[in-house]
N, C-alpha and C positions, 0 to 999 in steps of 0.2 A: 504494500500500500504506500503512495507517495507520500512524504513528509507534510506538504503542503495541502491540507483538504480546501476543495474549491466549494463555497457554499451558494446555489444561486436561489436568489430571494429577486422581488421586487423592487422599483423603487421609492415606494412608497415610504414615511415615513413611518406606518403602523407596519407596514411588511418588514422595514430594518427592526424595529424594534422585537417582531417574533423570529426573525433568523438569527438577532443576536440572542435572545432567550434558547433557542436550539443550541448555540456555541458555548455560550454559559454553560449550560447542562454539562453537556460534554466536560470544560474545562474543570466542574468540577468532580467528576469522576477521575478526574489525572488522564482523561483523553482528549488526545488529538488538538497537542497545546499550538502547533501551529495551522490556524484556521483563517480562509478570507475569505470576506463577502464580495460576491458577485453579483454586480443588478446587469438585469435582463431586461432591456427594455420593449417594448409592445404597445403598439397604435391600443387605444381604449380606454377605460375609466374603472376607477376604483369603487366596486360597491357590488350590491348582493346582485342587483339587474343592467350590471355590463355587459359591455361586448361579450357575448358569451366566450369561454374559451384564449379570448385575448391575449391575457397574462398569462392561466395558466400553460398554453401550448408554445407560448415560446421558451419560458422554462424548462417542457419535456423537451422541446429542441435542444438546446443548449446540454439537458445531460444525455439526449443521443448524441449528438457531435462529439462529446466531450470537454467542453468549454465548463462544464460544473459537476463534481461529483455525488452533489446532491441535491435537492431541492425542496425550498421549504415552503410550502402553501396555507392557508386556510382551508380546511377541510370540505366547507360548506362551497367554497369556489370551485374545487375542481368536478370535472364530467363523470359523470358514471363509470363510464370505461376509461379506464388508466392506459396510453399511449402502450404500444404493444410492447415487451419489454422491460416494463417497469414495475414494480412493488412499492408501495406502503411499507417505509420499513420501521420507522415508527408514530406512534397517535402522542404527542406531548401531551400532561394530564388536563383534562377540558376545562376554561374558564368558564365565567359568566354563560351563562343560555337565554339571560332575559333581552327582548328590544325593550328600548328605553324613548321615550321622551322629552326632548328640550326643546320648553317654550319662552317665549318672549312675554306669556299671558299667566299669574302665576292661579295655581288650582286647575291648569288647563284638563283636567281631565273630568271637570264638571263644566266645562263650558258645552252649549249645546252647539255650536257653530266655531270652527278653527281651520284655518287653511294652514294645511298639514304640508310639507315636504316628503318625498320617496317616490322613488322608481320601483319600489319590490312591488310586486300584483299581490303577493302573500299577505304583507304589512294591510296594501289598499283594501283587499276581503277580508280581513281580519278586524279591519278597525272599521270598514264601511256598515258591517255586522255590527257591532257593538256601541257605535258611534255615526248615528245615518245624519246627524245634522254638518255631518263635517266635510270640506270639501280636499279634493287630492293633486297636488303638482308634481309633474316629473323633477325631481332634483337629481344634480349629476355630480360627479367629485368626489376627493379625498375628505377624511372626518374634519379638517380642519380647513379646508376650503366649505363645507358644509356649514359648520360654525358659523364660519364669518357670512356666508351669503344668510343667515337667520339673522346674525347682530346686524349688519347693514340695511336688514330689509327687504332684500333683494325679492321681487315678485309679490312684495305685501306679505310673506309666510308669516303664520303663527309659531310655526313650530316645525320641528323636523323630527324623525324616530332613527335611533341607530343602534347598533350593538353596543350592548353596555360591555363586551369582551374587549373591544375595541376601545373602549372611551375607561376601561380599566388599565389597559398594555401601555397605552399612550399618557396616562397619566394628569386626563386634561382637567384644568379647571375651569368649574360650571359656576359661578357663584353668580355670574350677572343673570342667571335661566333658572326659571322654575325647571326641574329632572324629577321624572318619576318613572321606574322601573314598571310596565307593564303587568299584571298577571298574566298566567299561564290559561287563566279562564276567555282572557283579551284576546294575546297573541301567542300561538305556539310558535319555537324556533324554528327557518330552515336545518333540515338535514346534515350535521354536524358541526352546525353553529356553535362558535366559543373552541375550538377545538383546531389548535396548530398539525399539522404531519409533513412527514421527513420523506421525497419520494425519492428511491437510487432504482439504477439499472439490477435488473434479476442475475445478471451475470455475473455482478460483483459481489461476489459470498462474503470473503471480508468487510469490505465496508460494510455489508448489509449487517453483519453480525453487531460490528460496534457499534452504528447507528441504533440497533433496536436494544441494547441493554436503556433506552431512555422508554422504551416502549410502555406505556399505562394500559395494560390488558383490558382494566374494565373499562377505559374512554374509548379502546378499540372497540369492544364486541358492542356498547352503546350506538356509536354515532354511524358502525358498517350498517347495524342492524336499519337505523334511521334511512340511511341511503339506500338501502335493500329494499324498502317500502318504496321511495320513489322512483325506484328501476322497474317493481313490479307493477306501479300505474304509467309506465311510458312514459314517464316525465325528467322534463332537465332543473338543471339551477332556478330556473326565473318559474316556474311553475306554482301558483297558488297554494303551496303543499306546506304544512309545519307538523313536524314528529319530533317527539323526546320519546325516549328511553332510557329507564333508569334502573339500574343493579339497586336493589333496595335488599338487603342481607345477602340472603339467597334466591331470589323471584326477584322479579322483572315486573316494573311499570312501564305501558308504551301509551301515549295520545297522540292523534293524530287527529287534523281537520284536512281537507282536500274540497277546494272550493270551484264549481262548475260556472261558466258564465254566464249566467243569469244569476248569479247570486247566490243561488242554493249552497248545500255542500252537504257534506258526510263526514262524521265523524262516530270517532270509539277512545276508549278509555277502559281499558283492560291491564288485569296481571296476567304474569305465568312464569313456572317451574324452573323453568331454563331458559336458554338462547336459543335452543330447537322449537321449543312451544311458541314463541314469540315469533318465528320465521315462518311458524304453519299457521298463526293466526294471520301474522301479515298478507299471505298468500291468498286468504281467505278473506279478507278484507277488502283486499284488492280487485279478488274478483268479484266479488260482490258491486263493490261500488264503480267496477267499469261496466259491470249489466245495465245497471239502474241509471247510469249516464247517459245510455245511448238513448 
């Protein structure tokens, strides 16, 4: 294995901040003391309903060619199908799950009327559901270009909704914003939300090895399980969908909402035994709620 691990990350500043969290790690296990970040840049935008695929695929580029020996993403960002090739070699332990709200209005979450910022369609049927007097703008950007077009004003917004994973990593300060963390009753998370991973090439056994002693098994078998769910309704990133799953002892809690366009949706809130009960509920769930769709 070369002396020098090559790290490609984004250039984001929340994206440095979770590939230097990935290096940290390492560093302190007495691995892999000499490590550098590599940004990878890509036409597109930072946020749950970007260019799909943008960032993430030119990062799988970059560790095809070999320009980086690993790559570090948000979990909830990358596509279903991992670039042919490559492995997940580790899930870093999952942040925050909650979206959050920062308003310029303070109690904004008793206002009956708020023109909201977000491009996610999930956030929009989520909150459209529980909040029908509020209106929805596409907003585009990094968390702190987001910020400031809410402080500025920009568009009239009331308010903006983001990852409170995000807005924990980065360390920002809200004091001039009413903030209030969502319930799970509101808004469920996208599919591995809160939740960093380490992709290498399958062929590199070594690295694969040392990477994954950072590995958090039960934030793996959680947030796969989450993405397995929106594999099995056909759906990508940007798709109306919010699942948790949670290791609760020994049993598994899974909710899910999955929102049709007209408004409707489906949703469950179940336990079960294991990881396998949860994959055949999921299955079931799934098909279920693509009959009743059509």
């Amino acid at each position: 294995m070369a002396e020098k691990i090559k790290v490609g990350t984004r250039g984001s500043r929340l994206a440095l901040v979770q590939a230097r969290e990935f290096a940290e790690r390492l560093h302190s296990r007495g691995i892999c003391a000499d490590l550098e970040l590599v940004v990878i840049n890509a036409d597109g935008d930072e946020g749950e309903f970007s260019a799909q695929g943008a960032f993430t695929g030119a990062l799988e580029r970059a560790l095809i060619d070999g320009r980086v020996d690993c790559a570090v993403h948000s979990f909830k960002d990358l596509p279903l199908k991992l670039l042919e090739g490559t492995e997940i070699a580790a899930c870093l332990p999952r942040a925050s799950i909650y979206d959050t709200i920062i308003s310029r209005k303070q109690e904004a979450l008793k206002c009956d009327r708020l023109r909201v910022g977000t491009s996610s369609r999930r956030r929009v049927a989520e909150l459209g559901r529980c909040f029908p007097g509020w209106e929805f703008f596409p907003i585009r950007g990094n968390v702190d270009t987001r910020i400031r077009m809410l402080s500025d004003g920009v568009g009239e917004l009331d308010a903006i909704v983001l990852a409170r994973a995000g807005l924990d990593r980065l360390g920002v300060v809200l004091q001039d914003f009413y903030v209030e963390d969502f319930s799970l009753k509101v808004i469920l998370p996208s599919p591995g939300q809160g939740c960093v991973v380490v992709q290498c090439l399958i062929e590199r056994r070594r690295e694969f090895e040392i990477f994954s002693t950072l590995d958090d098994f039960s934030t793996r078998e959680c947030v796969f399980l989450e993405k397995y769910f929106l594999e099995c309704l056909g759906g990508g990133c940007g798709e109306p969908f919010g699942c948790l799953v949670e290791k609760c002892g020994e049993s598994y809690e899974m909710q899910a909402r999955w929102y049709r366009q007209d408004g409707r949706f489906f949703q469950t809130h179940c336990t079960a035994c294991d990881s396998e009960e949860v994959k055949n509920l999921i299955k079931l769930r799934a098909q279920e709620w693509l009959i009743k769709k059509e």
